[in-house]
MDTraj code that builds the backbone (N, CA, C; nanometers):
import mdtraj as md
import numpy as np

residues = "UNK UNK UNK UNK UNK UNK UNK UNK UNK UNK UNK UNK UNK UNK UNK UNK UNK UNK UNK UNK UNK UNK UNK UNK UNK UNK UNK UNK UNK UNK UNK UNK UNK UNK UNK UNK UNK UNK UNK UNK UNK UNK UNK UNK UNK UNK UNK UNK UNK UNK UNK UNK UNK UNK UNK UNK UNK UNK UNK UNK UNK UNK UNK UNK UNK UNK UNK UNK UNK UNK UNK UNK UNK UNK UNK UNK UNK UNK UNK UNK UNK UNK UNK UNK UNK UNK UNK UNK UNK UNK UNK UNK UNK UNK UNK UNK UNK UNK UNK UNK UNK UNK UNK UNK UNK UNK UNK UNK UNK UNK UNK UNK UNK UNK UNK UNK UNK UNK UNK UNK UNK UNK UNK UNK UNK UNK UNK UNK UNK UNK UNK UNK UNK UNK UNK UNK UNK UNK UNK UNK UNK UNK UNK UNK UNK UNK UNK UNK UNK UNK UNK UNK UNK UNK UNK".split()
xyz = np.array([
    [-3.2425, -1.9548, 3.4572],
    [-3.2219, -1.8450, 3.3678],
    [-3.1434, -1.7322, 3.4357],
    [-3.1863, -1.7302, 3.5595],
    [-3.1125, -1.5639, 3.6232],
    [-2.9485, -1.6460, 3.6448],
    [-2.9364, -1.7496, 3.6663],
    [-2.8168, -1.8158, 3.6704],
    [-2.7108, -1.7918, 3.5572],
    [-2.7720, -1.7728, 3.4381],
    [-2.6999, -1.7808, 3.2943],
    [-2.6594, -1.6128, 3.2920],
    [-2.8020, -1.5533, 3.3669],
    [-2.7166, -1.3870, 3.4062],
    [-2.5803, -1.3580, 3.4862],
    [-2.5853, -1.4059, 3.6069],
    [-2.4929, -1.4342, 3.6804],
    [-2.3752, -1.4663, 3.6174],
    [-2.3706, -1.5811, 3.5439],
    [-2.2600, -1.6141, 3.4791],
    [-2.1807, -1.4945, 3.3595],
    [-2.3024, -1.4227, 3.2857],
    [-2.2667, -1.3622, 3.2051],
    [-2.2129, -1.2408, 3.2589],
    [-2.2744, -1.2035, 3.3095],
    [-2.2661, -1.0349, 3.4093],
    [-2.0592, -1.0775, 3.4384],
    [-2.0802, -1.1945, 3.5106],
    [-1.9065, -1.2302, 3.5648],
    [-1.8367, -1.2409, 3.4745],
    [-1.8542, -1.3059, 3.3729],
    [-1.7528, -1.3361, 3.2451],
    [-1.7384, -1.1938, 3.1364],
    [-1.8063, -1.1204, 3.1285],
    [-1.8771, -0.9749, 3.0137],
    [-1.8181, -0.8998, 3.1091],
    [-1.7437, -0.8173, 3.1563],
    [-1.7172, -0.6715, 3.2128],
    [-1.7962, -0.5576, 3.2050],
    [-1.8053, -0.5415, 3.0646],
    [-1.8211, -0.4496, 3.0178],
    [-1.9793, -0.4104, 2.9802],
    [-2.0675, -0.4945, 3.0362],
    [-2.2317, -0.4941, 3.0220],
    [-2.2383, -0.4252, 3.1734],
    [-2.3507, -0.3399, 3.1316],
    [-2.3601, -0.2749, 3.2395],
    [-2.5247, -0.3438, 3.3364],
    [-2.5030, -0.3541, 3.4591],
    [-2.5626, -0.3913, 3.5596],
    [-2.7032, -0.3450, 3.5470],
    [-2.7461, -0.2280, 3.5437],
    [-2.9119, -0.1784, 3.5212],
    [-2.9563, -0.1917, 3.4053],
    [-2.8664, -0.2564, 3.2825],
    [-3.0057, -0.3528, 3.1500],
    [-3.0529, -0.4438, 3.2134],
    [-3.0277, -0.5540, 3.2786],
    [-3.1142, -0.6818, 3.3790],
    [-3.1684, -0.5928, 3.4749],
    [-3.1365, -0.5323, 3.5917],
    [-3.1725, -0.5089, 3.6850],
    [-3.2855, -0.4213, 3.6892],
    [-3.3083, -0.3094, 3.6139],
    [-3.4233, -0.2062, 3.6373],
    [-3.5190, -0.2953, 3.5648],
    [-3.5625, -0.3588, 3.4456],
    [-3.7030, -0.4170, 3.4596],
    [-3.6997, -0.5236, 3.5196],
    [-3.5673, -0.6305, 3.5615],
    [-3.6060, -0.7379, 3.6561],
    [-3.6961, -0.6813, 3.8352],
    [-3.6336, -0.5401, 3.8620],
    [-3.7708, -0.4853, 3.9892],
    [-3.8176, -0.4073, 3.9824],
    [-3.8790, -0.3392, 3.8448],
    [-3.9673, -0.2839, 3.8077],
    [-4.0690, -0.4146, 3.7805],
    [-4.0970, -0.5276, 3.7151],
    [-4.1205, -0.6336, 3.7124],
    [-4.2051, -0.6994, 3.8774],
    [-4.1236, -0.6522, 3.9454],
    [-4.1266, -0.7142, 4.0451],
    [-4.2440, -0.6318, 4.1298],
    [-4.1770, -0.5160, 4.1719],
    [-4.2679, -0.3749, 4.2124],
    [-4.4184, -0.4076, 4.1207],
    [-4.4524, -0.3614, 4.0281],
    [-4.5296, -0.3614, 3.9639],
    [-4.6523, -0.5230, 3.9841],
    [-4.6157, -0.6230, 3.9791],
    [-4.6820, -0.7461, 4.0740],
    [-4.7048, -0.7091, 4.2044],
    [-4.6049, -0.6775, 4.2566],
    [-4.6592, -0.6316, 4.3949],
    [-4.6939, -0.7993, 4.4561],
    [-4.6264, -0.8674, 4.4536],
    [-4.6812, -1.0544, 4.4932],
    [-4.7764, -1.0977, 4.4617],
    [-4.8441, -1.0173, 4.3831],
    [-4.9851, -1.0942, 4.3166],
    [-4.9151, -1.1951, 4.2258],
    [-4.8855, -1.1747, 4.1154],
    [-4.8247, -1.2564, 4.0118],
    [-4.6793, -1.2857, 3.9932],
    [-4.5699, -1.2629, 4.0847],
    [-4.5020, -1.2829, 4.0723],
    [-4.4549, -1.3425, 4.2522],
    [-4.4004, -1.4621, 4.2270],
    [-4.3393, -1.5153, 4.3974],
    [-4.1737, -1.5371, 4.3592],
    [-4.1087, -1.4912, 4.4342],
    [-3.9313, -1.5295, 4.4741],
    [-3.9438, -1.5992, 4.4969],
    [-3.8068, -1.7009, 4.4732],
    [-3.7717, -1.7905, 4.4835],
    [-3.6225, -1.7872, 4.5100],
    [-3.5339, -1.8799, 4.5559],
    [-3.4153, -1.8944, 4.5898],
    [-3.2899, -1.7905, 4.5175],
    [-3.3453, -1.8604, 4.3571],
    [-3.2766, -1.8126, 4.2675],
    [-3.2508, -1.6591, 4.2505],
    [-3.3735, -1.5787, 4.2601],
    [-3.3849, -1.4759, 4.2875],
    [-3.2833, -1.3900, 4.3868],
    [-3.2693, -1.4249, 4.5005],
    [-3.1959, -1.3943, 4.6154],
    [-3.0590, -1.4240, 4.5542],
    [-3.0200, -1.5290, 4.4930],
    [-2.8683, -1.5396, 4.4471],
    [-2.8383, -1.4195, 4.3626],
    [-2.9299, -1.3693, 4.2418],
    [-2.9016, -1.2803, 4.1906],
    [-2.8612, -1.1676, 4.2660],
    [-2.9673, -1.1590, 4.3529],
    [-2.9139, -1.0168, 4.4388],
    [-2.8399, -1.0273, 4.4897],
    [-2.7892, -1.0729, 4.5838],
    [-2.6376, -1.1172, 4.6379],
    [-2.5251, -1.0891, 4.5528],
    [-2.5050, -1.1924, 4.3845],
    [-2.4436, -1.1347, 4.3373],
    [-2.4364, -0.9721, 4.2799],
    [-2.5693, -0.9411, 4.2615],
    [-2.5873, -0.7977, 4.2301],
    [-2.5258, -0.7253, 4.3042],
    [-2.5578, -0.7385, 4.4739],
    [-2.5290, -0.6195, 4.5926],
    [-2.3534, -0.6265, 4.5796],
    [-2.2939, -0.7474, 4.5412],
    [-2.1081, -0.7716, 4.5512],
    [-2.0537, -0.7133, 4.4588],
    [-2.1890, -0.6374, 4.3297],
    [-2.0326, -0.6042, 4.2040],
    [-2.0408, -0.4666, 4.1812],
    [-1.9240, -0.4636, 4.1759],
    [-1.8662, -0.3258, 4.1552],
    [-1.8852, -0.2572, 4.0671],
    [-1.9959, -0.3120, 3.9874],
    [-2.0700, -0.2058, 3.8408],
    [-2.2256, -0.1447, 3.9016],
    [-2.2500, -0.2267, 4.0036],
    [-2.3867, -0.1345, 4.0805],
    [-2.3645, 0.0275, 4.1117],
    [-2.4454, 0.0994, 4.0322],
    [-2.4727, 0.2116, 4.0839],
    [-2.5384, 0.2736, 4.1805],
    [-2.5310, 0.3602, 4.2318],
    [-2.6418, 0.3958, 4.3674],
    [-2.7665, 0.4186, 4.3132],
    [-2.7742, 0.4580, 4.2040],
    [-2.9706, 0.4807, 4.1457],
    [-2.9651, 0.3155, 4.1418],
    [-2.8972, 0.2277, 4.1344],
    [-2.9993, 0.0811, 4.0741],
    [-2.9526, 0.0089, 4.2560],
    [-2.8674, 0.0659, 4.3568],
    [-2.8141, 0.0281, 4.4556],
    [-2.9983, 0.0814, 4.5139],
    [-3.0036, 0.2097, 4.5373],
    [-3.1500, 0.1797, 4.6061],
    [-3.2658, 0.1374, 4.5479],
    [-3.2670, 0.1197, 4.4586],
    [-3.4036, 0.0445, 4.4213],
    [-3.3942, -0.1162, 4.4334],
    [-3.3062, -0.1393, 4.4168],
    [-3.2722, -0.2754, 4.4692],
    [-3.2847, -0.2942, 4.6462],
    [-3.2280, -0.1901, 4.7198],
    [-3.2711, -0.1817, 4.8548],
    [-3.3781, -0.1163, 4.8844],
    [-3.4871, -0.0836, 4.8026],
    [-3.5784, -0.0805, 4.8574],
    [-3.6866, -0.2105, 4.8441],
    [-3.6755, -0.2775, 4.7260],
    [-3.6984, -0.3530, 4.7164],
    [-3.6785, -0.5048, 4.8444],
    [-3.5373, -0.4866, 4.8504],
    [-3.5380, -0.5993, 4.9388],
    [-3.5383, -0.5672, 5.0686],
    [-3.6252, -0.4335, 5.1422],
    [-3.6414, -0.3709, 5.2310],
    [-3.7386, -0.4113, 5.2339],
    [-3.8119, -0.3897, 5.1243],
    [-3.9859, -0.4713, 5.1595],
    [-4.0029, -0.6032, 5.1991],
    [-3.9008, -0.6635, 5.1247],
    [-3.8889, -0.8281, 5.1233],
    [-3.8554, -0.8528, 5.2855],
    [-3.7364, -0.8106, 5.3341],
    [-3.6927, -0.7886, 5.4673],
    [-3.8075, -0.7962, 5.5904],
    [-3.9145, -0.6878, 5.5726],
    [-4.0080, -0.5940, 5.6317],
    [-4.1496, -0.7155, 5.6591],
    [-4.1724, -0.7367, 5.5266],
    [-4.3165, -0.8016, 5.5135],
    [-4.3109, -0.9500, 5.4793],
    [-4.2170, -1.0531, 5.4364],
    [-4.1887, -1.1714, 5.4308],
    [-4.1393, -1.2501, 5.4877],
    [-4.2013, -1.2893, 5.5571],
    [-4.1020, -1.3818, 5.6914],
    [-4.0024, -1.5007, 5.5780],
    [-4.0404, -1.5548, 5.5117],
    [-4.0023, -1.6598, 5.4623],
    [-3.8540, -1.6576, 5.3864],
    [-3.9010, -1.4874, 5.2700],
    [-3.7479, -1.4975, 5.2180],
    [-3.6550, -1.3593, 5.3458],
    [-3.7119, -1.3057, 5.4215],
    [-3.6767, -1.1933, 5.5286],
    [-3.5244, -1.2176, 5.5578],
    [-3.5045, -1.3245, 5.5842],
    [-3.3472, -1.3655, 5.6142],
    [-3.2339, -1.3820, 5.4902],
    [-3.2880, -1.4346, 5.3582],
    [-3.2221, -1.4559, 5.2489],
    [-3.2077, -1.2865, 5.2227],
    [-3.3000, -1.2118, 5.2429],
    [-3.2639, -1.0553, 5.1928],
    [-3.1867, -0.9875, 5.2778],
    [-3.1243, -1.0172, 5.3762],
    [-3.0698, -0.9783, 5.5023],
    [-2.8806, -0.9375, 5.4489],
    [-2.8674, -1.0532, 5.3800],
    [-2.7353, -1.0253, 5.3385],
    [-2.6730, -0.9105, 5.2231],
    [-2.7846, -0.8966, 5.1685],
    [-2.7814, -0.8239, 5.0153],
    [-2.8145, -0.6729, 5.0759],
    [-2.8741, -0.6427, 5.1720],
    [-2.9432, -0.5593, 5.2395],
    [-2.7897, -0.5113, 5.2732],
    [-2.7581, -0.5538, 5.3579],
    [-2.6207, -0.5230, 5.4489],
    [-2.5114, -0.4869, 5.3593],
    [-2.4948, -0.6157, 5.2508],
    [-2.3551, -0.5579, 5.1160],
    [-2.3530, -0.4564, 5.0618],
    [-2.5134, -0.3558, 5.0199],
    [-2.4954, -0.2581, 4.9526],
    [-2.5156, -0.2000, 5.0307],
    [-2.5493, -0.1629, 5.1780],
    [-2.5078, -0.0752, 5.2688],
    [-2.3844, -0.0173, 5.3005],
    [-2.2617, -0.1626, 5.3348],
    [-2.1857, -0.1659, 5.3728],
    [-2.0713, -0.0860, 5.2347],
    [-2.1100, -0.1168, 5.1145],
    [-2.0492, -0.0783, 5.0063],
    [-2.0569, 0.0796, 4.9899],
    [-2.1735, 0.1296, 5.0170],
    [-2.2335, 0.2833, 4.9616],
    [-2.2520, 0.3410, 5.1442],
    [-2.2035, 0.3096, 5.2434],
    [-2.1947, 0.4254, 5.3244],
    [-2.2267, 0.5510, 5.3412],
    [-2.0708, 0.5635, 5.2663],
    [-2.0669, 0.7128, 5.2228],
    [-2.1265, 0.8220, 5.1761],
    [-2.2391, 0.7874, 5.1118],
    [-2.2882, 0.8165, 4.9898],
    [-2.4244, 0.9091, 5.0800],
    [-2.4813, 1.0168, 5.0466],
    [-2.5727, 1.1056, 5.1407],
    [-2.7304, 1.0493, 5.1242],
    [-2.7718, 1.0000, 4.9751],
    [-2.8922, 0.9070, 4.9776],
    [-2.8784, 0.8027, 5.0461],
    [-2.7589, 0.6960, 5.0588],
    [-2.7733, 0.5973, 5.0916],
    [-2.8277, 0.6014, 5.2915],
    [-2.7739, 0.7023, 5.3031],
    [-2.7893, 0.7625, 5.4609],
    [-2.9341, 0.8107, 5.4441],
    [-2.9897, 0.8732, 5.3712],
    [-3.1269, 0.8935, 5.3630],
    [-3.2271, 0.7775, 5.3697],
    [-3.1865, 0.7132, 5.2774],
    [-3.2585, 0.5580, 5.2464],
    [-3.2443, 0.5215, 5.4186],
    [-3.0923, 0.4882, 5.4411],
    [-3.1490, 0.4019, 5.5882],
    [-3.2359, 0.4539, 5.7072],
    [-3.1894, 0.5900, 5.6939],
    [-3.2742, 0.6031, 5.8181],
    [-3.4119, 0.6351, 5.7749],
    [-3.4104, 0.6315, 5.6812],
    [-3.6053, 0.6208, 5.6168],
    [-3.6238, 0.4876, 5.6706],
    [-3.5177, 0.3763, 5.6447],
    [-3.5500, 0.2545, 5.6375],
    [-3.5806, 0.1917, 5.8322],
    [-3.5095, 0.2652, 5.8376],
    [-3.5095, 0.2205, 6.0447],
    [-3.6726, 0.3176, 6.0513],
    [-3.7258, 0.4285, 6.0845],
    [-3.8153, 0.4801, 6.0831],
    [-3.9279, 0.3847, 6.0706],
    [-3.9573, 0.3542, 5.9344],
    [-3.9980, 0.2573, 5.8649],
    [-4.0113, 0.0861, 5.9707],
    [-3.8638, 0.0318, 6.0008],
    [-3.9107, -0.0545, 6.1034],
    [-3.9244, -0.0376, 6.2479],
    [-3.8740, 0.1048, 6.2848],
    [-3.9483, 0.1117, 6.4364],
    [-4.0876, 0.1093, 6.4400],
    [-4.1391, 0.1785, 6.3495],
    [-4.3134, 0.2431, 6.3274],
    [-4.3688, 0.0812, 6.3640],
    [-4.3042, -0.0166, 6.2576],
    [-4.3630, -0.1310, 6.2521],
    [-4.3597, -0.2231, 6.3744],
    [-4.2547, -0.2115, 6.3989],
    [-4.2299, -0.2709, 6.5477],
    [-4.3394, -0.1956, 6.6723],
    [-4.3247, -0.0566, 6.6732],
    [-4.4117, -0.0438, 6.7950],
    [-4.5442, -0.0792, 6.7447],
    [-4.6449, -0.0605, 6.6431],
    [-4.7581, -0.0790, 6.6197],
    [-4.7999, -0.2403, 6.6551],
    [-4.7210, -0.3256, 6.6389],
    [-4.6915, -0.4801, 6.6791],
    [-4.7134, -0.4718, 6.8117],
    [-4.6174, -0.4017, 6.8889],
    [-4.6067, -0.4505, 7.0272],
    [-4.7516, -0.3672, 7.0919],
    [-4.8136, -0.2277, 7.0119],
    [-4.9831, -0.2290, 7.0965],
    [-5.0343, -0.3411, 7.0935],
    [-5.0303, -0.3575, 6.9595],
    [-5.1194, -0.4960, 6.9655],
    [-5.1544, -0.5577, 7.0493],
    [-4.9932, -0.6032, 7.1234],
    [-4.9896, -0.7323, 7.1964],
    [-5.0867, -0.6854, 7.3248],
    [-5.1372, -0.7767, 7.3882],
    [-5.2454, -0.7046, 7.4965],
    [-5.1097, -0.7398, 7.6442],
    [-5.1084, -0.6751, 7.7346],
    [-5.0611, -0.6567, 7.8315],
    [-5.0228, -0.7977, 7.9070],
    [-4.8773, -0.8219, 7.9126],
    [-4.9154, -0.9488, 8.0346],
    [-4.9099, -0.8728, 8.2052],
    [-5.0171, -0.9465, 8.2692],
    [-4.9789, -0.9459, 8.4246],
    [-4.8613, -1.0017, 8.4658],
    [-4.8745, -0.8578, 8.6103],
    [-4.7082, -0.8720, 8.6562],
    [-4.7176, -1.0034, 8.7369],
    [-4.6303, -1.0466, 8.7476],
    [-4.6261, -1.1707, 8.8636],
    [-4.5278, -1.1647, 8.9385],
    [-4.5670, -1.1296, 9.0838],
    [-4.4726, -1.0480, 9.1981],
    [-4.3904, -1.1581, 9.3041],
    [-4.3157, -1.1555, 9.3289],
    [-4.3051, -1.3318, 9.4437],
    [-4.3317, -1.2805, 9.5358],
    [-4.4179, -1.3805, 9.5958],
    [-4.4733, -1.3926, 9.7289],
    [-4.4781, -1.3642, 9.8028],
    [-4.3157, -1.2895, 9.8710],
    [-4.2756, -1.2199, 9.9950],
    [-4.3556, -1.0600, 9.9822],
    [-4.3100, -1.0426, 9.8419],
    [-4.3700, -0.8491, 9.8124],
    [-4.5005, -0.8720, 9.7283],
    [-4.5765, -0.9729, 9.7458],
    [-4.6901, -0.9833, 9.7164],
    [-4.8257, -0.9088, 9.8130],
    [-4.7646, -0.8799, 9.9009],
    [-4.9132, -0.9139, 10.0451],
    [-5.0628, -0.8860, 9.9781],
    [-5.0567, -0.8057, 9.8723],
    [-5.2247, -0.8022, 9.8614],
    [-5.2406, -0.9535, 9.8040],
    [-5.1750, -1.0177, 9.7518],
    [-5.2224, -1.1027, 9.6794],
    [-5.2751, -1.2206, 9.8623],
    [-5.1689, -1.2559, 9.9224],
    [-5.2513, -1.2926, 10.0615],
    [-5.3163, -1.2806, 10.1033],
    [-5.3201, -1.1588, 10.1906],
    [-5.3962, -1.0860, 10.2620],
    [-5.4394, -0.9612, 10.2029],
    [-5.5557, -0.9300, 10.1373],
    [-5.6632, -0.8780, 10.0567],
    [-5.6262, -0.7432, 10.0805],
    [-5.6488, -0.7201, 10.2461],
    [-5.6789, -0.6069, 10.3312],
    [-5.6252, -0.5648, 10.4231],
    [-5.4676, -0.5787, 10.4346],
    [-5.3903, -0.5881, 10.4956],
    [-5.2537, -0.4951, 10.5089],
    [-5.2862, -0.3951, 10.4240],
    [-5.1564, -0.3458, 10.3806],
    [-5.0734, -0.3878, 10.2710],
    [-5.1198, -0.4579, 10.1838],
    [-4.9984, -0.4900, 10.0768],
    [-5.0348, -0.3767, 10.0088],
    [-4.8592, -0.3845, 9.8903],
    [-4.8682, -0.3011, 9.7849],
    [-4.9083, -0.3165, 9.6874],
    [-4.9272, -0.2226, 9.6413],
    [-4.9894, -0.2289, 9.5001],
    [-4.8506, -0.2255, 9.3627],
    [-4.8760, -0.2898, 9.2698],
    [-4.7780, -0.2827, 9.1934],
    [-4.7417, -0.1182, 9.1840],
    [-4.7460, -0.0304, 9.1382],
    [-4.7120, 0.0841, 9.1517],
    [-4.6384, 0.1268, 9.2399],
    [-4.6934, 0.0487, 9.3714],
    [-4.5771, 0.1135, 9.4768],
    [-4.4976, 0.0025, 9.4928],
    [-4.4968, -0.1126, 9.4699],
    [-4.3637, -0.2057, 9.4672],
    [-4.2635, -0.1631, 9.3833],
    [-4.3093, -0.1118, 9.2442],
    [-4.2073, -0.0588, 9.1247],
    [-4.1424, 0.0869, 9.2150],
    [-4.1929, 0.1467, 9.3037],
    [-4.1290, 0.3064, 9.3083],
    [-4.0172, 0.2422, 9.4502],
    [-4.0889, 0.1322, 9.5445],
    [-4.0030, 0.0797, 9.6140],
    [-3.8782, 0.0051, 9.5667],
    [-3.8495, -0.0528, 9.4735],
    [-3.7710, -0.1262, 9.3971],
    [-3.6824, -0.0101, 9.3366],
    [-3.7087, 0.1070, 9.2797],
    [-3.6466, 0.1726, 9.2208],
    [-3.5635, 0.3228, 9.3389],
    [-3.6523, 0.3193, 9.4423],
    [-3.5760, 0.3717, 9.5813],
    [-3.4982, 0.3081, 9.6228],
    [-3.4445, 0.1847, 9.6101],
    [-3.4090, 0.0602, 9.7082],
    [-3.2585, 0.1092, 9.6417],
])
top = md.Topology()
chain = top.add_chain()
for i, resn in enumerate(residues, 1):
    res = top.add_residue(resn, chain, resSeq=i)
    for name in ("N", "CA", "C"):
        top.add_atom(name, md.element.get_by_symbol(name[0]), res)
traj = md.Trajectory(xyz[None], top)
């Protein structure tokens, strides 16, 4: 069905882009993935959506925010939204929301990224052998990681 859009949207000029588009992700938003799952087809639409030159910037970010989430929280379609993400970036630059949107949107994935990497629990350092000595000899004078890192960075 979104296929027969596609086709029409290309062949019709003169239909404008946000009659399909604002309740196809209002639709979407509103499920929130409870009742509604993407599928392939889906992603083609947007693709063609993010390429035509009847997208406006009010239906340009809601569409990128949309597939910001998709991007963000879906590993599965994360890569299919990657391209559509980038076209209406690359298209609306200029534009002073669209600059708002992204760097909301980077914000948005640093936050996510560092909260990930607390998570991760710490790996141990593993020193070679030569600048190891405590690990040898217990009691002997070796360094301690702390002072191997300030030696390494004097060196």
């Amino acid at each position: 069905m979104i296929n027969n859009f596609i086709t029409i949207f290309d062949k019709i000029d003169n239909i404008p882009m946000h009659i399909m588009l604002e309740p196809f992700i209002r639709q979407i938003q509103v499920s929130d993935s409870t009742t509604f799952s993407y599928n392939i087809f889906d992603f083609n639409f947007f693709s063609f959506v993010a390429k035509n030159d009847k997208l406006q910037i009010k239906n340009a970010i809601q569409l990128l925010d949309l597939l910001a989430k998709v991007y963000l929280n879906n590993i599965v379609f994360a890569q299919m939204s990657a391209d559509p993400i980038l076209n209406i970036i690359r298209r609306n630059i200029d534009n002073e929301t669209m600059h708002e949107f992204v760097v909301k949107f980077i914000k948005i994935s640093l936050a996510m990224y560092y909260a990930s990497e607390k998570k991760k629990k710490p790996k141990e350092k593993i020193l070679p052998l030569y600048n190891n000595r405590s690990a040898l000899n217990k009691n002997q004078g070796g360094l301690l990681p702390q002072d191997l890192d300030n030696e390494i960075l004097q060196a």
